[in-house]
C-alpha positions as CSV (number, residue, x, y, z in Angstrom):
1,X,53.6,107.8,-131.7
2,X,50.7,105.6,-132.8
3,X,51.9,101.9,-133.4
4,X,49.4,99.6,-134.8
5,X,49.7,96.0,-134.2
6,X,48.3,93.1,-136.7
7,X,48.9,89.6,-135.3
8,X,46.5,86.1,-136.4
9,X,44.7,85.0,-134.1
10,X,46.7,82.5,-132.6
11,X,47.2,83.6,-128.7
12,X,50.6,82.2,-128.8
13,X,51.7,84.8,-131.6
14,X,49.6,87.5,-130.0
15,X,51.4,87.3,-126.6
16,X,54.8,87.4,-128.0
17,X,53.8,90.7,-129.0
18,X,52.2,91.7,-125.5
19,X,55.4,93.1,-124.0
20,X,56.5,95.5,-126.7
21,X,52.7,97.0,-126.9
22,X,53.5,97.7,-123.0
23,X,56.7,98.9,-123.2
24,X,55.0,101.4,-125.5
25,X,52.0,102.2,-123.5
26,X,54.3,103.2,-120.8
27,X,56.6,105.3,-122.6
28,X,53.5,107.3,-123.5
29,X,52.7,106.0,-126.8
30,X,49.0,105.1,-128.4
31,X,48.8,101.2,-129.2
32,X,45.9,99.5,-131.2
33,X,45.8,95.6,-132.2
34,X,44.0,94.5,-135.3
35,X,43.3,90.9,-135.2
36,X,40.3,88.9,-136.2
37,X,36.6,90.2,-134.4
38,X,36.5,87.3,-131.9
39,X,39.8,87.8,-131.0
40,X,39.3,90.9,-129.3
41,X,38.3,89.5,-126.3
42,X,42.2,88.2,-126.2
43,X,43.4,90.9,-127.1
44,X,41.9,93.0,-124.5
45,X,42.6,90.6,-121.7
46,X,46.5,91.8,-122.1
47,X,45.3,95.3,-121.5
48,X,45.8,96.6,-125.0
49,X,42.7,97.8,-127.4
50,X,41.4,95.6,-129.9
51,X,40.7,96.9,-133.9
52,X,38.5,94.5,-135.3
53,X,39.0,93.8,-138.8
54,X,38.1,91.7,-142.1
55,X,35.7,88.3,-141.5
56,X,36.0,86.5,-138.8
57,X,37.9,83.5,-139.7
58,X,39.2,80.3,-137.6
59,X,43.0,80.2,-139.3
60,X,43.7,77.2,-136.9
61,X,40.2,75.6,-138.5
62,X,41.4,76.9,-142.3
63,X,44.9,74.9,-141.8
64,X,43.9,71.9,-140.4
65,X,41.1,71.8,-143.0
66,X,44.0,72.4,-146.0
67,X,46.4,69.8,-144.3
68,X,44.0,67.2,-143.8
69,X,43.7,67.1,-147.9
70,X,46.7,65.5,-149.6
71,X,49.7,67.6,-149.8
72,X,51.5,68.8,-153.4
73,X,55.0,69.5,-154.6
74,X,58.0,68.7,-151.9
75,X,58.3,71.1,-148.6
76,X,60.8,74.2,-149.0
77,X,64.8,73.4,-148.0
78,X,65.2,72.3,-144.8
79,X,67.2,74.2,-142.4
80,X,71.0,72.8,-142.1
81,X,70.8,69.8,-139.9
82,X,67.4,68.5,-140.7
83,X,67.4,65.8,-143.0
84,X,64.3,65.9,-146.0
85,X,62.4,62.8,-144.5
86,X,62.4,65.1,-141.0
87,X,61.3,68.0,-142.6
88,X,57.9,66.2,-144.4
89,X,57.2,64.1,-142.0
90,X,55.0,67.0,-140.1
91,X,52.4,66.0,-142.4
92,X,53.3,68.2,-145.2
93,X,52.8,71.2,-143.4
94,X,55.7,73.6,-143.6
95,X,54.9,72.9,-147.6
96,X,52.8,75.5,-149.6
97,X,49.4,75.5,-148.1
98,X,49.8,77.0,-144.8
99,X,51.1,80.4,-146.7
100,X,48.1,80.4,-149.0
101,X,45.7,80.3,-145.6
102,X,48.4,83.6,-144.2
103,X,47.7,85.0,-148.1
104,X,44.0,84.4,-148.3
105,X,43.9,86.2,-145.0
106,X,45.8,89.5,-146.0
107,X,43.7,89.5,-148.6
108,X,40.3,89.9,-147.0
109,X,41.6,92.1,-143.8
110,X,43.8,94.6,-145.9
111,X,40.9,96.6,-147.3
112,X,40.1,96.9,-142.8
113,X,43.5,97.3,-141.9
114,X,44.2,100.0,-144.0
115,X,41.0,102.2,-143.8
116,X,41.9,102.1,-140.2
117,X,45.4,102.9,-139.9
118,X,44.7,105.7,-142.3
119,X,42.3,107.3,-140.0
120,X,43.8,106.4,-137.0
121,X,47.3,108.4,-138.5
122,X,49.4,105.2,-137.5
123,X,53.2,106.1,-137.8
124,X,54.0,102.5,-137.4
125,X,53.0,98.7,-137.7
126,X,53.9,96.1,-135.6
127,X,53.3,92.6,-137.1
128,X,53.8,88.8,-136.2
129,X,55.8,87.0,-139.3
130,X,52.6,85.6,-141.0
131,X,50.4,88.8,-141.0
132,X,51.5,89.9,-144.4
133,X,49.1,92.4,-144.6
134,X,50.8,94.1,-142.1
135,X,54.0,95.0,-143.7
136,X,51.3,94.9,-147.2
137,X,49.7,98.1,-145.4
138,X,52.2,100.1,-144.4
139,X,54.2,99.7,-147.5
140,X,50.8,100.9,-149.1
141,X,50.8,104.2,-146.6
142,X,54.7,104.8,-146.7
143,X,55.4,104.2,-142.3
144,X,57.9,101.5,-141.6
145,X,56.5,98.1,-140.5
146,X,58.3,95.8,-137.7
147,X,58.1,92.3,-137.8
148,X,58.1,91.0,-134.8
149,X,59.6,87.2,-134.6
150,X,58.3,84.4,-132.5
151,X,60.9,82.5,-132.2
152,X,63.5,80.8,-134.9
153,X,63.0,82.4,-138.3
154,X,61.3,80.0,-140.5
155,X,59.0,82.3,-142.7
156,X,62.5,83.8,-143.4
157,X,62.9,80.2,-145.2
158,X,59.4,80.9,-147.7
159,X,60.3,84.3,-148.6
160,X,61.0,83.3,-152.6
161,X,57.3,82.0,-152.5
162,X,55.9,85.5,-150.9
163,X,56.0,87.5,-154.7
164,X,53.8,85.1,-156.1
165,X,51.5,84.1,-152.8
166,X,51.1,88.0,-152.1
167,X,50.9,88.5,-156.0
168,X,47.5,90.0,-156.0
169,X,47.5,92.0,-153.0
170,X,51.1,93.8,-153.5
171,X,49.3,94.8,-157.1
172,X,45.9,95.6,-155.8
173,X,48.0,98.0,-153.2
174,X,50.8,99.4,-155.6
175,X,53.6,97.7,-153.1
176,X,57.0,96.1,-154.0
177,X,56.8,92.5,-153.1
178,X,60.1,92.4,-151.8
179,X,59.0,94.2,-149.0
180,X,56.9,91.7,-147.1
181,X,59.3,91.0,-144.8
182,X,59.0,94.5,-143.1
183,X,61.7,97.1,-142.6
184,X,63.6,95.9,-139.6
185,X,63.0,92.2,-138.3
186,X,62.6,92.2,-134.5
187,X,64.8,89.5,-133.2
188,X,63.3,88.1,-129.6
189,X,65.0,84.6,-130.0
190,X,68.4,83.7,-128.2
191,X,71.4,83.0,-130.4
192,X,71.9,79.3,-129.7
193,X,68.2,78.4,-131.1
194,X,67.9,80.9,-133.6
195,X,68.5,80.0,-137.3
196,X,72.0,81.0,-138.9
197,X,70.7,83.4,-141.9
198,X,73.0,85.2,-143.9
199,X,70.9,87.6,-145.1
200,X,71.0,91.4,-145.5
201,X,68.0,92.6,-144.0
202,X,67.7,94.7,-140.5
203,X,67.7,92.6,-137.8
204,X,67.8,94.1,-134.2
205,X,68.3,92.0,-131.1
206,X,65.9,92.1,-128.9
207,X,65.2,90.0,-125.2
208,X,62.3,87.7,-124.5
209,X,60.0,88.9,-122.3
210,X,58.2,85.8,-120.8
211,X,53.7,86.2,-121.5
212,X,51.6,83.6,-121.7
213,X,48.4,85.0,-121.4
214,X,46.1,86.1,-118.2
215,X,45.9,83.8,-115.2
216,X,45.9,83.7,-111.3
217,X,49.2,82.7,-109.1
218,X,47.7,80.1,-107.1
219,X,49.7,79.7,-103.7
220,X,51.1,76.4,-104.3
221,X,53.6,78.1,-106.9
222,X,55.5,79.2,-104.2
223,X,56.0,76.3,-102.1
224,X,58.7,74.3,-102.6
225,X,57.7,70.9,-103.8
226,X,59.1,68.0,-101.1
227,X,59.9,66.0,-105.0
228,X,61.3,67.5,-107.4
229,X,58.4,68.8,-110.2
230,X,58.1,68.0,-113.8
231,X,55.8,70.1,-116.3
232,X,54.0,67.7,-119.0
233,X,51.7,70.3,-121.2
234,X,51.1,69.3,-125.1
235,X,49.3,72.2,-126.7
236,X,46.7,71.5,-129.0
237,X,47.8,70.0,-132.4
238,X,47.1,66.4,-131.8
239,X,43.3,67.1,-130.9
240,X,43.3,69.4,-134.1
241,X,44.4,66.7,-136.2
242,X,42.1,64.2,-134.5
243,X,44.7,62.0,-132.7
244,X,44.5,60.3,-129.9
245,X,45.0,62.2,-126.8
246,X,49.1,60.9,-125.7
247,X,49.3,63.0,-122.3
248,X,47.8,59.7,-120.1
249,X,50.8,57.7,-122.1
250,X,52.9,60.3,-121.3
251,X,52.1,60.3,-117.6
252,X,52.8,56.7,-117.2
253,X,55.9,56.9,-119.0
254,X,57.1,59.4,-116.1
255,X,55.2,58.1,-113.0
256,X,58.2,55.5,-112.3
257,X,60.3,58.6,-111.5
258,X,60.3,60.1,-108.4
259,X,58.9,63.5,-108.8
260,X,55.7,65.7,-108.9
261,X,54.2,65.8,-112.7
262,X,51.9,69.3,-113.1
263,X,50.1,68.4,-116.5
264,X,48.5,71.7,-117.9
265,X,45.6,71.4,-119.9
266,X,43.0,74.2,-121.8
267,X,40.6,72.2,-120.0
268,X,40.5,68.9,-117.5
269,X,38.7,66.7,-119.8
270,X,41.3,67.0,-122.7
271,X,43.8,65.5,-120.6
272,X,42.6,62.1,-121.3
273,X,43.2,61.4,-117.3
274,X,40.2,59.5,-116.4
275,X,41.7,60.0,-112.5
276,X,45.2,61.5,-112.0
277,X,47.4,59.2,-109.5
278,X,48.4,61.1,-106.6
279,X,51.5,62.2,-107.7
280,X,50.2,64.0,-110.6
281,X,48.3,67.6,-111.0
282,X,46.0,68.1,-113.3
283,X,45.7,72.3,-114.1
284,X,44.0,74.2,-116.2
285,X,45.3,77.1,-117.7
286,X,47.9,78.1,-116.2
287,X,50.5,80.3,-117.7
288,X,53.5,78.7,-118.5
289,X,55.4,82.1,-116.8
290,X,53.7,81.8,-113.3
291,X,54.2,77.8,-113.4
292,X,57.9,77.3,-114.8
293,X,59.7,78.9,-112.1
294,X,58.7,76.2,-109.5
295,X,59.5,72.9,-112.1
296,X,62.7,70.9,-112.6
297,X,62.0,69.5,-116.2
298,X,59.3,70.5,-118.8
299,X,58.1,67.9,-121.2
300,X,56.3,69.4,-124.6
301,X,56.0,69.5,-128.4
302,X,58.3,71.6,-128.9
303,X,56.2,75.0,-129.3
304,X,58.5,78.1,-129.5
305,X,56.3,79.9,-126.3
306,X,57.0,76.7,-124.2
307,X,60.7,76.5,-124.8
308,X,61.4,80.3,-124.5
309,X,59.4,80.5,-121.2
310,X,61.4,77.4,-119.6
311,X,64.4,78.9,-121.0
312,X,64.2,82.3,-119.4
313,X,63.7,79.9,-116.1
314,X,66.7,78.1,-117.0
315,X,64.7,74.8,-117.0
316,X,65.8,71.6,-119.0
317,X,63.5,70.6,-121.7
318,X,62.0,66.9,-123.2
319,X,61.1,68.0,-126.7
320,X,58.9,65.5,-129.2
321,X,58.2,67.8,-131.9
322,X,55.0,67.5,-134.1
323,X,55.0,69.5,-136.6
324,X,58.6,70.8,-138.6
325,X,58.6,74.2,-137.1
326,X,58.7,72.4,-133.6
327,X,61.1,70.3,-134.9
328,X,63.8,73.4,-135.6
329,X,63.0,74.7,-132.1
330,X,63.8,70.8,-130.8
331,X,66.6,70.7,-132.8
332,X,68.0,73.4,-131.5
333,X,67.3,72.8,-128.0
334,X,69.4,69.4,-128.1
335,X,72.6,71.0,-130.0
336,X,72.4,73.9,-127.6
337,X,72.4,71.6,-124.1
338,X,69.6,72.9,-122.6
339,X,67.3,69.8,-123.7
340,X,67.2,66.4,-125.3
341,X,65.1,65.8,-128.2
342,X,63.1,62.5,-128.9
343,X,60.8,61.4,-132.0
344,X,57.7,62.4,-132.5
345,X,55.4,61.1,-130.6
346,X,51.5,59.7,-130.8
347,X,49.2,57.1,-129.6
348,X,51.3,54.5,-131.8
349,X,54.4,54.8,-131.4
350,X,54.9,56.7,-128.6
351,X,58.0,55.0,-126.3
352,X,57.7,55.4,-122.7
353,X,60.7,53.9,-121.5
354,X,62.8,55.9,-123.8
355,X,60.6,59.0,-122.4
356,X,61.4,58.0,-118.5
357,X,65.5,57.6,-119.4
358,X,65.6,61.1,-121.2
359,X,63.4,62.8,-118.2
360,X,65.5,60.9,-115.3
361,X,69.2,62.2,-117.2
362,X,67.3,65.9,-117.6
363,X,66.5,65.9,-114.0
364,X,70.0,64.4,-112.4
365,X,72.6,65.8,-114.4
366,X,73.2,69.3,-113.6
367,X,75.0,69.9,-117.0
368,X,71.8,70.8,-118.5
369,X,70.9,73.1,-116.0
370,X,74.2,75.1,-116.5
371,X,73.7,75.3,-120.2
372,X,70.3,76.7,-119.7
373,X,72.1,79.4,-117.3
374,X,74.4,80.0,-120.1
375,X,71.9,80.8,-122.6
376,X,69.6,82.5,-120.7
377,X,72.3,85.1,-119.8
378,X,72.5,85.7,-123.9
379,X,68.6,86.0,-123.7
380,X,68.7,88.9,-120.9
381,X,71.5,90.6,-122.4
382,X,69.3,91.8,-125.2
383,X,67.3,95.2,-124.8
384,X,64.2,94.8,-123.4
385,X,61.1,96.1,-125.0
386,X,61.6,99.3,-123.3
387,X,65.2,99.9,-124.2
388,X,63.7,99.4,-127.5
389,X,61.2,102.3,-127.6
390,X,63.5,104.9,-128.3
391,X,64.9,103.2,-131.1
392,X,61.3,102.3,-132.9
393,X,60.5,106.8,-132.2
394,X,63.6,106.7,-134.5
395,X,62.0,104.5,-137.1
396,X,59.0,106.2,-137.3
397,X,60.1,109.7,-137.2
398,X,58.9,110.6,-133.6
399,X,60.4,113.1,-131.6
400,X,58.2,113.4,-128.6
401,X,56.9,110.8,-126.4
402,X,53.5,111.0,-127.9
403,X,54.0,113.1,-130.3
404,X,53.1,113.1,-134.4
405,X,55.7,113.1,-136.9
């Protein structure tokens, strides 16, 4: 079987993906990724083959260029529980414009992604939830297409704008609209923080596998800390938007409790530390998955990689959620016990003694920790990417290990 995978190049979407292309790999099966060209060298650093295709764009750049521009019309319905002023207050950004970026996209890569998977043979594609030209594709060349979720399913909550947004291309290709949301959707995320659809489409279970990205497993993750040891890392939204860097805030809202803080950063001068007191570490990309199983608490934004990864560690989580799809994971973090939520948070308005109380509960009541235990049990129930192979050689009409339909 030849699976083709199309994911943005976002490395926090792409390494979701990472364990199923394995999974296949193993079982024998030919993967390729299609992403934007200067994303191969991502790509490729997971082991898998890189299919460069349409211009090279910056997505991350496109959005925050679009969202820094005033905002039209009134954001999609909020998920149950999350009140309208919640939902907008992300700066507009689970409204229209980030889907027009996703469209604009398929657009100028399906042309690519097609000529390709038509020579290549592909009997499958593999997509993250906002590569429409992925599922755009394969309708076009009659395989099945597999959207992979990251997470809760909030593109689930656009798909009445997806006929019009994908207008053009589901014309240009000859393709029902309707079936932009793939033929089966590939369920990774746990019950308890998923969102309740009732929906008819094909939904199949499926277990978190913990990625996030290449890195080295530095001794000191093994040791034992003497203090207990709290992870602080804040992605990179903030610095996008051009906000004020919030982690030295956020360190000296935790230095009065007695513990080890291991602040990750892409690099050390985006931490904002001008010198780290002795009780903190300052890292530099380090994968959450080699760093999580030593920590007590993890303080972030909220992003879906973050709060799986702890999860499958069965660590307690501080969420301050930035944008709205963080605030659905944060959300459902606190109602599920494995967390405790607070407002967003930036330079102004950030509240450190309400930061230090919610961290100093996280870390002494061993509540949380059980809940965490409890829903990570759901999480490993699932099949694992392997258990799935058999199951996506059904889908595409496989009968051999590698063989063609």
């Amino acid at each position: 079987m030849r699976a083709l995978f199309v994911t943005a190049n976002f490395a926090s979407h792409y390494y979701q993906l990472v364990p199923l292309a394995w999974a296949l790999l193993a079982a024998g099966h030919e993967v390729r990724v299609a992403s934007q060209p200067s994303f191969a060298d991502v790509i490729t650093g997971a082991g898998v083959p890189a299919v460069p295709v349409g211009p090279d764009v910056d997505l991350v750049k496109s959005l925050m260029d679009k969202l820094s521009r005033p905002q039209q019309g009134p954001p999609p319905l909020a998920p149950a529980g999350v009140t309208g002023q919640e939902w907008a207050a992300g700066g507009g950004s689970w409204r229209l414009t980030p889907f027009e970026v996703f469209a604009e996209w398929a657009e100028q890569t399906a042309d690519d992604v097609i000529g390709f998977a038509r020579r290549w043979s592909a009997d499958l594609v593999v997509h993250d939830p906002i590569s429409y030209v992925g599922p755009a594709a394969a309708a076009h060349l009659g395989i099945p297409a597999v959207r992979h979720l990251l997470g809760p399913d909030n593109t689930y909550l656009v798909r009445e704008l997806l006929p019009d947004l994908l207008g053009s291309l589901t014309a240009a290709l000859g393709v029902d609209p309707g079936r932009m949301l793939g033929t089966v959707t590939l369920d990774n995320c746990p019950a308890a923080l998923q969102l309740d659809h009732q929906d008819d489409l094909e939904r199949w279970r499926a277990r978190y596998v913990p990625y996030n990205g290449p890195g080295s497993a530095a001794p000191w993750l093994l040791d034992r800390p003497e203090r207990k040891r709290i992870c602080l890392t804040w992605g990179f939204t903030p610095s996008m938007r051009g906000e004020a860097p919030v982690v030295p805030q956020l360190v000296e809202a935790l230095s009065g409790i007695d513990a080890e803080t291991v602040v990750v950063v892409a690099s050390a001068g985006q931490a904002g530390l001008a010198a780290a007191p002795d009780h903190v570490r300052v890292v530099e990309s380090v994968p959450m998955h080699l760093l999580l199983p030593s920590c007590d608490l993890v303080v972030h934004h909220g992003g879906i990689g973050t709060a799986l990864t702890a999860l499958h560690s069965a660590v307690p989580q501080l969420v301050m959620p930035q944008k709205p799809d963080e605030l659905i994971v944060s959300r459902n973090v606190e109602s599920s016990g494995i967390g405790k939520l607070l407002p967003r948070a930036t330079g102004a308005d950030l509240h450190g003694e309400q930061i230090a109380t919610a961290a100093a509960e996280l870390l002494e009541d061993t509540g949380y920790r059980r809940a965490n235990q409890r829903v990570r049990d759901e999480m490993l129930s699932r099949p694992s990417p392997a258990a799935l192979v058999a199951d996506l050689e059904r889908l595409a009409g496989t009968t051999a290990l590698s063989g063609r339909r």
